[in-house]
mmCIF entry with sequence, helices, sheets and N, C-alpha, C, O atoms, coordinates in Angstrom:
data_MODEL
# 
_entry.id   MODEL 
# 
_entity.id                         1 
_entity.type                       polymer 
_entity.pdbx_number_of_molecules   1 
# 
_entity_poly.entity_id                      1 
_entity_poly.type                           'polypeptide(L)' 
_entity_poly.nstd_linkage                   no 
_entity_poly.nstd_monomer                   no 
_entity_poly.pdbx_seq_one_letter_code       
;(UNK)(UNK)(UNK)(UNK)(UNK)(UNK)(UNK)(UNK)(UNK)(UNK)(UNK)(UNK)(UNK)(UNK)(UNK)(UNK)
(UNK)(UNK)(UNK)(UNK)(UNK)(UNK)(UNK)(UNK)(UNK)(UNK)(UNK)(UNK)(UNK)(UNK)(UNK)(UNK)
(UNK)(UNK)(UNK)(UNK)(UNK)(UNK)(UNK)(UNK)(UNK)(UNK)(UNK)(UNK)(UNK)(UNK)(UNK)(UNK)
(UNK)(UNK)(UNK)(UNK)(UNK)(UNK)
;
_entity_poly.pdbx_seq_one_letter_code_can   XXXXXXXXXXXXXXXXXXXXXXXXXXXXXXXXXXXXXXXXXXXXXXXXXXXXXX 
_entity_poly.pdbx_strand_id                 A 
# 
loop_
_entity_poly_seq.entity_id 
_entity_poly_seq.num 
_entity_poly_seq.mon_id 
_entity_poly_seq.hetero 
1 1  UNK n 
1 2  UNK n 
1 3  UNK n 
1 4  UNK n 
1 5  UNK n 
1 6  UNK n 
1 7  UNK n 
1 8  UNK n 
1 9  UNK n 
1 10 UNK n 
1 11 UNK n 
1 12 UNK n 
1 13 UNK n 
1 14 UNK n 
1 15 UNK n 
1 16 UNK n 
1 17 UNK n 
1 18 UNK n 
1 19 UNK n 
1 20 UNK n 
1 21 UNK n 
1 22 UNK n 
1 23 UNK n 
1 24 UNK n 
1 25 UNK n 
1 26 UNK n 
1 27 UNK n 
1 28 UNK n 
1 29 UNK n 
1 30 UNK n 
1 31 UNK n 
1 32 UNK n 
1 33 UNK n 
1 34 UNK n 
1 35 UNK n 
1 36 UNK n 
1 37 UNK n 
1 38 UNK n 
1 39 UNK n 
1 40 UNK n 
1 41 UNK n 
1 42 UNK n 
1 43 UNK n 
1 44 UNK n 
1 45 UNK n 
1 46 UNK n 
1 47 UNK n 
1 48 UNK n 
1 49 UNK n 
1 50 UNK n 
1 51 UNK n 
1 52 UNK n 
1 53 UNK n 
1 54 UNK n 
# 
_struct_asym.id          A 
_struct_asym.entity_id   1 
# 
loop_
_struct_conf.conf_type_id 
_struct_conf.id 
_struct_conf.pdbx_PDB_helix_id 
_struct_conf.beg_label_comp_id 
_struct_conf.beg_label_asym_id 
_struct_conf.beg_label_seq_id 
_struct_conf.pdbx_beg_PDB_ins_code 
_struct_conf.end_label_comp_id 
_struct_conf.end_label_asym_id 
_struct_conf.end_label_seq_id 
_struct_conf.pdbx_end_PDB_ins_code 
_struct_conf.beg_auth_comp_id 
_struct_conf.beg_auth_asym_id 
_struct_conf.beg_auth_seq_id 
_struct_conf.end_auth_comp_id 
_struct_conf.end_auth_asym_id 
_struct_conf.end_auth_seq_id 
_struct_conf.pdbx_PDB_helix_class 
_struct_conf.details 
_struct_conf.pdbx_PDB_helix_length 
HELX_P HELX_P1 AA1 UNK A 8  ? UNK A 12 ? UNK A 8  UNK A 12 5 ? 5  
HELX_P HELX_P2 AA2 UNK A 25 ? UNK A 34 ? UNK A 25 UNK A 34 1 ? 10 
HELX_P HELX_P3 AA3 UNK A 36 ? UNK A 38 ? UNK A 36 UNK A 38 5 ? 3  
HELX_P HELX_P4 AA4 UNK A 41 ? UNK A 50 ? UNK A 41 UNK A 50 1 ? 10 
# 
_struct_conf_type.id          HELX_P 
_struct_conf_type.criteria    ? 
_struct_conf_type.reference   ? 
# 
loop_
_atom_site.group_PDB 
_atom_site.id 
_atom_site.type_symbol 
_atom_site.label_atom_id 
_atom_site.label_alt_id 
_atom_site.label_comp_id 
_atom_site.label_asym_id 
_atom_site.label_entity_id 
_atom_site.label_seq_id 
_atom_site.pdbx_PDB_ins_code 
_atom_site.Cartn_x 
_atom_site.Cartn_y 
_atom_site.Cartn_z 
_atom_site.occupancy 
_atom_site.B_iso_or_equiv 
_atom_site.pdbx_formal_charge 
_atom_site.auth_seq_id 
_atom_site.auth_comp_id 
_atom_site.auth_asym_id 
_atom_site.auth_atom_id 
_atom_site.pdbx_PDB_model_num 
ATOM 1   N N  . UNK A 1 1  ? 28.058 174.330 95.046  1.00 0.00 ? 1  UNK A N  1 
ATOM 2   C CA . UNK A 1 1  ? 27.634 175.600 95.586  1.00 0.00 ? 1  UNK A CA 1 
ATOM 3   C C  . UNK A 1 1  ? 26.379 175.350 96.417  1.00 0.00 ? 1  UNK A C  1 
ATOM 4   O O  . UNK A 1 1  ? 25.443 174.675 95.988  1.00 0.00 ? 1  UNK A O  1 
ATOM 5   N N  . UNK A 1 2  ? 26.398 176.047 97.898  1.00 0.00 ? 2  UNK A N  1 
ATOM 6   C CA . UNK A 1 2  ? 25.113 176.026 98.101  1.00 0.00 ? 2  UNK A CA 1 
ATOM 7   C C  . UNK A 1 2  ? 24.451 176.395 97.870  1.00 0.00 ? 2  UNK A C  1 
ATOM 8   O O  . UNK A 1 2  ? 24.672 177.571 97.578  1.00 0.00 ? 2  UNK A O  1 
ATOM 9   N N  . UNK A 1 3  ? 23.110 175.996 97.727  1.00 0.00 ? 3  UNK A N  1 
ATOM 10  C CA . UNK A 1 3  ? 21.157 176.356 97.169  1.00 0.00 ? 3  UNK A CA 1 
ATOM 11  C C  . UNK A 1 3  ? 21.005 177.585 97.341  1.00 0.00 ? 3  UNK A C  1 
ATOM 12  O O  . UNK A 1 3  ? 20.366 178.302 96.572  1.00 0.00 ? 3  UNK A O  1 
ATOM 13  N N  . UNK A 1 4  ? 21.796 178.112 98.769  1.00 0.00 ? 4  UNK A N  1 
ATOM 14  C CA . UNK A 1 4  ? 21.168 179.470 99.651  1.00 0.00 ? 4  UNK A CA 1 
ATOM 15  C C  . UNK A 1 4  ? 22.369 180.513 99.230  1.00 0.00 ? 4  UNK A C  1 
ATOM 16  O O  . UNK A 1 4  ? 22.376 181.594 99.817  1.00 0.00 ? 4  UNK A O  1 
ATOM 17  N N  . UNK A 1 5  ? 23.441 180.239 98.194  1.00 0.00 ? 5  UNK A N  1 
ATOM 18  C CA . UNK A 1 5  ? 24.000 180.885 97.584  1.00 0.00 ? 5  UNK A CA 1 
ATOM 19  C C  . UNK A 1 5  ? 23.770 181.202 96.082  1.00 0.00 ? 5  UNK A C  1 
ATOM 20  O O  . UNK A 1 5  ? 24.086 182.335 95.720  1.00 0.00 ? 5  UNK A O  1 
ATOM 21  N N  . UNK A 1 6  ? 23.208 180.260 95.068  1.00 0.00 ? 6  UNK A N  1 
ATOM 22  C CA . UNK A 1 6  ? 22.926 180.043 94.507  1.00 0.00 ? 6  UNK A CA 1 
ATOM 23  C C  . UNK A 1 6  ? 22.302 180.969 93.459  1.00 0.00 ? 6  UNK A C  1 
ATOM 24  O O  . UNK A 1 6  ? 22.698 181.238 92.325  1.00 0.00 ? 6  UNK A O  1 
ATOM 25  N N  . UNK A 1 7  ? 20.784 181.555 94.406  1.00 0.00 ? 7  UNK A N  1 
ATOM 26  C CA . UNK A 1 7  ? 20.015 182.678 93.820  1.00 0.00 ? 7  UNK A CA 1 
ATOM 27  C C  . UNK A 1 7  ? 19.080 181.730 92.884  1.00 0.00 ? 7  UNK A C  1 
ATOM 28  O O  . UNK A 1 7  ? 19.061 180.600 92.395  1.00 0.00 ? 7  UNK A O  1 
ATOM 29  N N  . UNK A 1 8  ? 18.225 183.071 92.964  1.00 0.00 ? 8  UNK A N  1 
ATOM 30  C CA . UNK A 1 8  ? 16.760 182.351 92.506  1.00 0.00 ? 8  UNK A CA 1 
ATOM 31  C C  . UNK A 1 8  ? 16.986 181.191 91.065  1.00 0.00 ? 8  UNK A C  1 
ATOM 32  O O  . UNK A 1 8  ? 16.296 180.192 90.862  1.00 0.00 ? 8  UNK A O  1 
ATOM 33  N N  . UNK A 1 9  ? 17.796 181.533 90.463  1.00 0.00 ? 9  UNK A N  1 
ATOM 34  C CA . UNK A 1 9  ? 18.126 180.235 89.515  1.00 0.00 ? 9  UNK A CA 1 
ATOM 35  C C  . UNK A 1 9  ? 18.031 178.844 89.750  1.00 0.00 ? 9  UNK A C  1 
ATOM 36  O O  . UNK A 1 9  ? 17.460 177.973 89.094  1.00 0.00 ? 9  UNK A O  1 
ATOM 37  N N  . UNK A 1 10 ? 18.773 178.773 90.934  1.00 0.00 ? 10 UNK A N  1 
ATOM 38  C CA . UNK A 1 10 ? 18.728 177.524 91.610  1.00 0.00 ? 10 UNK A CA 1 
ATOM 39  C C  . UNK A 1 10 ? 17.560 176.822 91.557  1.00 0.00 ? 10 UNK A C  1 
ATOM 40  O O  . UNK A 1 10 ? 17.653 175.614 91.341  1.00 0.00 ? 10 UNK A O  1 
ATOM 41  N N  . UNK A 1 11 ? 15.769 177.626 91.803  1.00 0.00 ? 11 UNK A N  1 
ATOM 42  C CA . UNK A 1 11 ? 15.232 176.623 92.043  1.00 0.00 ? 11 UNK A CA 1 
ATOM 43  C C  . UNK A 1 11 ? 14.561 176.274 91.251  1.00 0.00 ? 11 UNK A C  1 
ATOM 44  O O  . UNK A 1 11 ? 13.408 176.115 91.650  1.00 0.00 ? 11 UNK A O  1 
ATOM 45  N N  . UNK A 1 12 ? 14.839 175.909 89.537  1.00 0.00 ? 12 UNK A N  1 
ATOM 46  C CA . UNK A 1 12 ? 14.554 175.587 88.469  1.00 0.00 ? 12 UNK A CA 1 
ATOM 47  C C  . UNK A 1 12 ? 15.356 174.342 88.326  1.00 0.00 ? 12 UNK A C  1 
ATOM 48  O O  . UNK A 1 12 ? 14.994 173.386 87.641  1.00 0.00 ? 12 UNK A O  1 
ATOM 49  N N  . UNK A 1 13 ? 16.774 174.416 89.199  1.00 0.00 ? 13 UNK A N  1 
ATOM 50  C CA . UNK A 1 13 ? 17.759 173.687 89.206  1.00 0.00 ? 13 UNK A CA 1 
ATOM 51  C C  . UNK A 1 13 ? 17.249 172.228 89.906  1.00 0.00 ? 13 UNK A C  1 
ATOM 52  O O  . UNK A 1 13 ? 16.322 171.954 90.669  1.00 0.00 ? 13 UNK A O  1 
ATOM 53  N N  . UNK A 1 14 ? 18.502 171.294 89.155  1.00 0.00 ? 14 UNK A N  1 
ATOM 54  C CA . UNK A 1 14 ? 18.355 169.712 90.391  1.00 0.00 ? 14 UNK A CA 1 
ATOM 55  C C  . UNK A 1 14 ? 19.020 170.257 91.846  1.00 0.00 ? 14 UNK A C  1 
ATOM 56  O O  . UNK A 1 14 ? 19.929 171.062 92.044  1.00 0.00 ? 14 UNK A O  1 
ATOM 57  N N  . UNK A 1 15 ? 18.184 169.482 92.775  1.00 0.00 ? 15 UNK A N  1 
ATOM 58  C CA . UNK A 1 15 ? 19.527 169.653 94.335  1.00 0.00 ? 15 UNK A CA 1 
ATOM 59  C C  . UNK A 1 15 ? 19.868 168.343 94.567  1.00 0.00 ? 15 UNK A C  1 
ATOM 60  O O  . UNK A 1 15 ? 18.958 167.518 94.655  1.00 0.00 ? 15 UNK A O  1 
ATOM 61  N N  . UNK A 1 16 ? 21.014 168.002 94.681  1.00 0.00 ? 16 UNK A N  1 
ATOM 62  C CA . UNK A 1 16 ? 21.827 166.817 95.091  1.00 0.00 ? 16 UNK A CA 1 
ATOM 63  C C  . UNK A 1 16 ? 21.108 166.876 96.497  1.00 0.00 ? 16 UNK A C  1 
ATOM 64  O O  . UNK A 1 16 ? 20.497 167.761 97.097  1.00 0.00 ? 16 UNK A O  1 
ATOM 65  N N  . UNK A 1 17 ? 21.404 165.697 96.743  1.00 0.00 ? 17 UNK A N  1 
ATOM 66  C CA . UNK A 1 17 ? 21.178 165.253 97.966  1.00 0.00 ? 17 UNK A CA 1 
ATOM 67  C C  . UNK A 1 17 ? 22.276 165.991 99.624  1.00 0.00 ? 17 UNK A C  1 
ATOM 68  O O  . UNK A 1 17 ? 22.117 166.016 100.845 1.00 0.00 ? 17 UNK A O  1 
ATOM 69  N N  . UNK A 1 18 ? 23.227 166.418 98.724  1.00 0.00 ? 18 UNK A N  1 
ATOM 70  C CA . UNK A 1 18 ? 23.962 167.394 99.851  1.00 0.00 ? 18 UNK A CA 1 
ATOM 71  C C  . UNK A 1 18 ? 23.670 168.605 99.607  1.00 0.00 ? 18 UNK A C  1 
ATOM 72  O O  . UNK A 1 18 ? 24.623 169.380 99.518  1.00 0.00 ? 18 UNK A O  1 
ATOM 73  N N  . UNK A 1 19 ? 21.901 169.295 99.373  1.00 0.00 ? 19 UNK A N  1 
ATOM 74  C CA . UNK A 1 19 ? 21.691 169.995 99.258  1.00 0.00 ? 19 UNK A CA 1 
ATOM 75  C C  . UNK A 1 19 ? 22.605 171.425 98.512  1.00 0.00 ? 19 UNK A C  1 
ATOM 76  O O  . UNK A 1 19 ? 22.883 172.592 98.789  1.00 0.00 ? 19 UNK A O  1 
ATOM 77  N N  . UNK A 1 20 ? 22.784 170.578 97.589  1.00 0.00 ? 20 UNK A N  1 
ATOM 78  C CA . UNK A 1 20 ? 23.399 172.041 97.070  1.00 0.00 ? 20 UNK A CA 1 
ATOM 79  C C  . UNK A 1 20 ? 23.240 171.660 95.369  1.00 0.00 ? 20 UNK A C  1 
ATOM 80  O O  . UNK A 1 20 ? 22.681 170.625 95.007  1.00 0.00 ? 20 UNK A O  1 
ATOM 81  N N  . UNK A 1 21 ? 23.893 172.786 94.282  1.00 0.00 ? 21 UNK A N  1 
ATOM 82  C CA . UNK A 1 21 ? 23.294 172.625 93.084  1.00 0.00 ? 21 UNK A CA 1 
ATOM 83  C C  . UNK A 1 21 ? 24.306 172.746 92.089  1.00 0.00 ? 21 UNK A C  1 
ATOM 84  O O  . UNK A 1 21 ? 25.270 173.488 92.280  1.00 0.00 ? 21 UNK A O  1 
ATOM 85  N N  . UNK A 1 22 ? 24.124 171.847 90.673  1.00 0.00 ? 22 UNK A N  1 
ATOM 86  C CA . UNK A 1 22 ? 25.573 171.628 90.158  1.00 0.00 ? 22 UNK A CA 1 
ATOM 87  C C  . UNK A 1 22 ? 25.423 173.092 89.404  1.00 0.00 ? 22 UNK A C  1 
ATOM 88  O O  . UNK A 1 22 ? 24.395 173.719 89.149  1.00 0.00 ? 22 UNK A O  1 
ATOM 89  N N  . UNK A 1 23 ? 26.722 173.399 89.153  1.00 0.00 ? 23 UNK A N  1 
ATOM 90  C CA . UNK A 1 23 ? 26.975 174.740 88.264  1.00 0.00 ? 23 UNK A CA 1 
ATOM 91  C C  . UNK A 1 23 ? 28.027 174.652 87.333  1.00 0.00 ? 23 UNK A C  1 
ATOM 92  O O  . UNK A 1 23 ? 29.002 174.085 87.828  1.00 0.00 ? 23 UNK A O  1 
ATOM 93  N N  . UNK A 1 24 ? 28.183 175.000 86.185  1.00 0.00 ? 24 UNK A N  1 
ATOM 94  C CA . UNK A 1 24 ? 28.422 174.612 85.122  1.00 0.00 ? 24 UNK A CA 1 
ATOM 95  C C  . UNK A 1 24 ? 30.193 175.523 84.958  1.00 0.00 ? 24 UNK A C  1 
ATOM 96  O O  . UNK A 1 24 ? 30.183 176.743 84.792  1.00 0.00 ? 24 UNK A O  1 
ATOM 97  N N  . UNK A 1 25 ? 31.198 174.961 85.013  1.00 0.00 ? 25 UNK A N  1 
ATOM 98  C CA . UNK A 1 25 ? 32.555 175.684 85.533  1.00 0.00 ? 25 UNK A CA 1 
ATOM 99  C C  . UNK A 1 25 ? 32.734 176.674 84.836  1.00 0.00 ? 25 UNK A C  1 
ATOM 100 O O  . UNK A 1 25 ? 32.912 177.812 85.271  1.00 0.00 ? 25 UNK A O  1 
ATOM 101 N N  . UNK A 1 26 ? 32.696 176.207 83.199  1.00 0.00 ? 26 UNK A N  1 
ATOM 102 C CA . UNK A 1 26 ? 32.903 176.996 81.785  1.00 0.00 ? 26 UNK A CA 1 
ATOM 103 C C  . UNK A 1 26 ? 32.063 178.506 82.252  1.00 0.00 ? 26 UNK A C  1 
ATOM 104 O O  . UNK A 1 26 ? 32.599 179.587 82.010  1.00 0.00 ? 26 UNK A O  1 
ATOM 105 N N  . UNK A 1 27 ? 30.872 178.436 82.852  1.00 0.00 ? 27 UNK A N  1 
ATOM 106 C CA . UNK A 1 27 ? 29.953 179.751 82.835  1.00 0.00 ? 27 UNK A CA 1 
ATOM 107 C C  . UNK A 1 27 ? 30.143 180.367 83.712  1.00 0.00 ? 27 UNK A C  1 
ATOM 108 O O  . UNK A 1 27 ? 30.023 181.586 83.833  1.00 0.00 ? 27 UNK A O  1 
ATOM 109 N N  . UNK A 1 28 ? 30.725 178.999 85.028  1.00 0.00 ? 28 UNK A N  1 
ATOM 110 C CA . UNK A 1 28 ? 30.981 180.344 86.282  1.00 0.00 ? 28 UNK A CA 1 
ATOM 111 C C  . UNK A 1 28 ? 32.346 181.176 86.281  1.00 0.00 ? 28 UNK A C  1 
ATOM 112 O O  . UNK A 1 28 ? 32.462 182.286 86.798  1.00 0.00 ? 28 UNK A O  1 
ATOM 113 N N  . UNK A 1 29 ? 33.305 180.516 85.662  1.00 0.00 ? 29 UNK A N  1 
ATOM 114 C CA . UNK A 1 29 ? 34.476 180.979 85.125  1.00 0.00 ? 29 UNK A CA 1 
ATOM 115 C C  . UNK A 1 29 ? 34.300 182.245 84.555  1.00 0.00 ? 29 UNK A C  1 
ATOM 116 O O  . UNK A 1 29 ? 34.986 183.210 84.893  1.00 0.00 ? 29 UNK A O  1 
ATOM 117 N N  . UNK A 1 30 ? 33.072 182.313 83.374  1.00 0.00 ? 30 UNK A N  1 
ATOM 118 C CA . UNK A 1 30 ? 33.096 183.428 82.364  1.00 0.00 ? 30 UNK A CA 1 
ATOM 119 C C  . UNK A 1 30 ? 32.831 184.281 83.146  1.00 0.00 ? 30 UNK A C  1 
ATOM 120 O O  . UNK A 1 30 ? 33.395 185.356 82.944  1.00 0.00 ? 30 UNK A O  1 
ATOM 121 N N  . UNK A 1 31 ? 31.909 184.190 84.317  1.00 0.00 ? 31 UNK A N  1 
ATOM 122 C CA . UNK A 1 31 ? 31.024 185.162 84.830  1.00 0.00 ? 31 UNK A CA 1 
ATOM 123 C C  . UNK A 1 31 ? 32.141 185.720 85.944  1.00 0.00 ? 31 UNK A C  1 
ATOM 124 O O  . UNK A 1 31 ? 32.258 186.864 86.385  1.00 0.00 ? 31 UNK A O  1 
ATOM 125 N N  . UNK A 1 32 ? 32.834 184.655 86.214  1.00 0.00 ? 32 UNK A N  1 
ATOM 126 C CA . UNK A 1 32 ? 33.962 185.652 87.377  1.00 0.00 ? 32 UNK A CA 1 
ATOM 127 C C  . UNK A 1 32 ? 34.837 186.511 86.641  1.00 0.00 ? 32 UNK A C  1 
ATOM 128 O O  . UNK A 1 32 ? 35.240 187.550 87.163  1.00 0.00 ? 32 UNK A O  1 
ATOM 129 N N  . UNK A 1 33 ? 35.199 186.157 85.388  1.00 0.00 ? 33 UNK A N  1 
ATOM 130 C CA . UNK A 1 33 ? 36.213 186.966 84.806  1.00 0.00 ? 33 UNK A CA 1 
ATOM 131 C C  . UNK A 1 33 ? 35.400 188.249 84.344  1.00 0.00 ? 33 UNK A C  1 
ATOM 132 O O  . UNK A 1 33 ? 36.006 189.321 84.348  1.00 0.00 ? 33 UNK A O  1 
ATOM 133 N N  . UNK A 1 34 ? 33.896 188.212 83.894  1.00 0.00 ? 34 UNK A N  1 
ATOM 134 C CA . UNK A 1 34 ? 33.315 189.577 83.426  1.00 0.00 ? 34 UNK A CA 1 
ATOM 135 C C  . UNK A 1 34 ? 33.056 190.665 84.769  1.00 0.00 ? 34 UNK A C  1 
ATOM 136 O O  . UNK A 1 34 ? 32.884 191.863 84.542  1.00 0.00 ? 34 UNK A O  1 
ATOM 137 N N  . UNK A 1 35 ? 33.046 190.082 86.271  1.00 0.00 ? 35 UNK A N  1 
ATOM 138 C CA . UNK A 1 35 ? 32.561 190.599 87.582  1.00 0.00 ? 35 UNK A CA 1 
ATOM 139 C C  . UNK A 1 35 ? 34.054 190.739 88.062  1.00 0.00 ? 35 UNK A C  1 
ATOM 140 O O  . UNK A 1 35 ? 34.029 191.135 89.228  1.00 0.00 ? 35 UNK A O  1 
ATOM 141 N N  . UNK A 1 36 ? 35.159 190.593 87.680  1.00 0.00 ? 36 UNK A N  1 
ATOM 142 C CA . UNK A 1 36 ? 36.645 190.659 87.901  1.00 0.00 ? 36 UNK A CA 1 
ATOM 143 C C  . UNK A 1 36 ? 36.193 191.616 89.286  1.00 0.00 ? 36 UNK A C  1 
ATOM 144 O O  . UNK A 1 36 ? 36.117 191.370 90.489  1.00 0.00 ? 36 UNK A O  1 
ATOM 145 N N  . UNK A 1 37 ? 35.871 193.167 88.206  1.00 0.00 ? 37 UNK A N  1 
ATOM 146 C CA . UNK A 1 37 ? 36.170 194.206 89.307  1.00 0.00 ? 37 UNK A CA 1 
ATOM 147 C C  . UNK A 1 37 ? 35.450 194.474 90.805  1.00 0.00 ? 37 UNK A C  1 
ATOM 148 O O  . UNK A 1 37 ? 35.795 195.226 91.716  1.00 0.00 ? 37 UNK A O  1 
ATOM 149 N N  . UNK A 1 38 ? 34.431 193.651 90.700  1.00 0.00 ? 38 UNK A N  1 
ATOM 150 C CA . UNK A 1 38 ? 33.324 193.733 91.953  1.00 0.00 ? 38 UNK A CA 1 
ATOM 151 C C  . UNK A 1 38 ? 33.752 192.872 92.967  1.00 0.00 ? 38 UNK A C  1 
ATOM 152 O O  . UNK A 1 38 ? 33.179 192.866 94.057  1.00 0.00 ? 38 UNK A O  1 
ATOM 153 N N  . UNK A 1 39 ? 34.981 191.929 92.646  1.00 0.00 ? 39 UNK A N  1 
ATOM 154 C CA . UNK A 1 39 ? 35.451 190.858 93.573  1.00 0.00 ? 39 UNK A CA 1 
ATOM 155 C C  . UNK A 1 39 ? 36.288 191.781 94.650  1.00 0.00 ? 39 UNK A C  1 
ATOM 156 O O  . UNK A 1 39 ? 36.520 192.927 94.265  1.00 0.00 ? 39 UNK A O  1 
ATOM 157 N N  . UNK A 1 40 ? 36.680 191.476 95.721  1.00 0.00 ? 40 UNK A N  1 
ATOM 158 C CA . UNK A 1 40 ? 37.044 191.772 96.654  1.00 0.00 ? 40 UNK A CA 1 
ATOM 159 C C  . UNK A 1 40 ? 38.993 191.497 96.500  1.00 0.00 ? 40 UNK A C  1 
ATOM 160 O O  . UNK A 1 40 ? 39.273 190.658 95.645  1.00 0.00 ? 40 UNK A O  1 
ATOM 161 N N  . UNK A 1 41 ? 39.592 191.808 96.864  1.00 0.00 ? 41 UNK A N  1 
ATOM 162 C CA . UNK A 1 41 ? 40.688 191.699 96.534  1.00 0.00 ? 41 UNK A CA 1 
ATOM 163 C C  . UNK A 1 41 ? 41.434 190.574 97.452  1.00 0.00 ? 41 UNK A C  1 
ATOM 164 O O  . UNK A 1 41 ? 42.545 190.152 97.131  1.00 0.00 ? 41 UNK A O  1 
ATOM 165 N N  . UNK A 1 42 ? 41.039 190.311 98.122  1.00 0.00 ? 42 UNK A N  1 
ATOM 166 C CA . UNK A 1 42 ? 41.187 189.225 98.864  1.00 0.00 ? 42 UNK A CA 1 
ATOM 167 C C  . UNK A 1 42 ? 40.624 187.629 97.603  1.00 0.00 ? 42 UNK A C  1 
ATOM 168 O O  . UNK A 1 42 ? 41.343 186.672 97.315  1.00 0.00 ? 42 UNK A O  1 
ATOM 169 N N  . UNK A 1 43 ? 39.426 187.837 97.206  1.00 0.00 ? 43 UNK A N  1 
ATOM 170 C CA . UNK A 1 43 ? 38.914 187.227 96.680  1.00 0.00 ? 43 UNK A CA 1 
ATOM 171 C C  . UNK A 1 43 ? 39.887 186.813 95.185  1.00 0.00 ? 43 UNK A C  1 
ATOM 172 O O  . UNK A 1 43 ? 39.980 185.650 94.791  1.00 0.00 ? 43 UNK A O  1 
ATOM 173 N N  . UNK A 1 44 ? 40.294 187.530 94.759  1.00 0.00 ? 44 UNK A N  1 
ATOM 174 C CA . UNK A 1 44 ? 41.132 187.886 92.982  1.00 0.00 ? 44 UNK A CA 1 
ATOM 175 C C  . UNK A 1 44 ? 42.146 187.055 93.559  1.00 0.00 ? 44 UNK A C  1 
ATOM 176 O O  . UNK A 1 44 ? 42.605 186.182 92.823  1.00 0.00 ? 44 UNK A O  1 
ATOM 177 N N  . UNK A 1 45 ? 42.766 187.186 95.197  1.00 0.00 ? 45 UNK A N  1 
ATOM 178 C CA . UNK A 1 45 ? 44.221 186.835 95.314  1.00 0.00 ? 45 UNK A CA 1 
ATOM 179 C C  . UNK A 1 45 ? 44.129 185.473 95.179  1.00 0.00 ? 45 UNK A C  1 
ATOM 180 O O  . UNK A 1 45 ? 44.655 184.741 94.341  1.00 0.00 ? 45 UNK A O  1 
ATOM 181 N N  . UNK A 1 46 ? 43.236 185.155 96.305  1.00 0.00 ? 46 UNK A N  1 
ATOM 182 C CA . UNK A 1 46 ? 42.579 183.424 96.155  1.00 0.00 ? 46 UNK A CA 1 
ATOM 183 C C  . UNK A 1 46 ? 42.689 182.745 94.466  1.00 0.00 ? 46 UNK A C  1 
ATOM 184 O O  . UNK A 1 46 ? 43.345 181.854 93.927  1.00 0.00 ? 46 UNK A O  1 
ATOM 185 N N  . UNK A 1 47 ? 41.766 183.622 94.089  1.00 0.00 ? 47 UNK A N  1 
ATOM 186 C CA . UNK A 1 47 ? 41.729 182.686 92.692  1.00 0.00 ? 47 UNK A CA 1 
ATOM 187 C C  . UNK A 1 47 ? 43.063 182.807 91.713  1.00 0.00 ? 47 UNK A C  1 
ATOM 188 O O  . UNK A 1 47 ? 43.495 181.858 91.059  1.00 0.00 ? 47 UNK A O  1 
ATOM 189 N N  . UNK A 1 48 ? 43.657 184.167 91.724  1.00 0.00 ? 48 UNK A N  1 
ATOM 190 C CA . UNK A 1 48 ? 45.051 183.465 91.140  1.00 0.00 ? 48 UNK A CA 1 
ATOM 191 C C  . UNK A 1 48 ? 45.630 182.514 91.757  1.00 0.00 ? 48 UNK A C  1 
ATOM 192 O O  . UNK A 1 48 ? 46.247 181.691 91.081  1.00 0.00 ? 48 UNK A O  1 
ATOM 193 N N  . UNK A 1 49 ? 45.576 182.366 93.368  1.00 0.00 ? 49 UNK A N  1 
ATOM 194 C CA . UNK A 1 49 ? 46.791 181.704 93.820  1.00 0.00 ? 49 UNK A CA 1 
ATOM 195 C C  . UNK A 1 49 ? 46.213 180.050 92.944  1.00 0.00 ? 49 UNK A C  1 
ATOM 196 O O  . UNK A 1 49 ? 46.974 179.112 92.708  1.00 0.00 ? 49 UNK A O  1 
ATOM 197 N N  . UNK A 1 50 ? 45.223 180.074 92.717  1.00 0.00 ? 50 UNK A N  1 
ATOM 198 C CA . UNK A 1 50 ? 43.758 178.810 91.971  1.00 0.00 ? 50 UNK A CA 1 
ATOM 199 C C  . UNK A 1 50 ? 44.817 178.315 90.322  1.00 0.00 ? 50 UNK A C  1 
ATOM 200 O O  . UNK A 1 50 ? 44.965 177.250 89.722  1.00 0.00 ? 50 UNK A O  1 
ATOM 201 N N  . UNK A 1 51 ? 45.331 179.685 90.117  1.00 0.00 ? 51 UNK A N  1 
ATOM 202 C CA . UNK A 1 51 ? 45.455 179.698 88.563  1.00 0.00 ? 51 UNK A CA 1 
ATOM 203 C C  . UNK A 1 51 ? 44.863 180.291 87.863  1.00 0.00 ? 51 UNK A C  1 
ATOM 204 O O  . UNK A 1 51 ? 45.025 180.102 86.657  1.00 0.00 ? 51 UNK A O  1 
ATOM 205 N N  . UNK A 1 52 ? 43.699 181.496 88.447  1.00 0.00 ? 52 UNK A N  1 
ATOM 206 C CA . UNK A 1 52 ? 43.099 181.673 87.798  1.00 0.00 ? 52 UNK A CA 1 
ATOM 207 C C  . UNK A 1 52 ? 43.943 182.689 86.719  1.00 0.00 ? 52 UNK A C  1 
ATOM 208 O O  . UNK A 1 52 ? 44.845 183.470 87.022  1.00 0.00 ? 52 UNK A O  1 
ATOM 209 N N  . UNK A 1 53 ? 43.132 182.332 84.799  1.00 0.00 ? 53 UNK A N  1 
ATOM 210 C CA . UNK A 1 53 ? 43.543 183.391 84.308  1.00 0.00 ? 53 UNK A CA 1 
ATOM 211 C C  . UNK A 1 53 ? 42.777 184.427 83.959  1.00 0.00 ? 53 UNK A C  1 
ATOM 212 O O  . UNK A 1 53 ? 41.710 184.121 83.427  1.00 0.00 ? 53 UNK A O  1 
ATOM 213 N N  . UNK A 1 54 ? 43.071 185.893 84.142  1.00 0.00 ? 54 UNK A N  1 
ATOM 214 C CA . UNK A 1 54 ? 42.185 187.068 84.274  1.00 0.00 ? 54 UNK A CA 1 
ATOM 215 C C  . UNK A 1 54 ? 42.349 187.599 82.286  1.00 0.00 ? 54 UNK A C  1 
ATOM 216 O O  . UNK A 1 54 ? 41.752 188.587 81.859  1.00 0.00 ? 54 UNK A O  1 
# 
C-alpha cells in the first residue's frame, strides 16, 4: 500500500524502500469485511471476483 494511502498510522510504520508500508492481510481483510457497506460497488465486485468472502 502506498504511505500517501496509508493514513496517519503509517508514520509509526517501517517504509520499504519502494516507499510504501507493509499491512498486515488478516486485519485488512477484517476491516474490509466490517466497511463492506461504505465500499463502492464497483469495489465489492472486484474483490469477489478476488474470492473475496463477505
Amino acid at each position: 500500500m502506498p504511505v500517501e494511502d496509508a493514513g496517519p498510522a503509517a508514520t509509526s510504520r517501517e517504509i520499504t524502500p519502494e516507499n510504501t508500508v507493509p499491512v498486515a492481510l488478516g486485519m485488512w481483510s477484517a476491516n474490509v469485511r466490517r466497511r463492506a457497506d461504505k465500499l463502492t460497488t464497483e469495489c465489492r465486485a472486484d474483490l469477489g471476483q478476488l474470492g473475496m468472502c463477505w
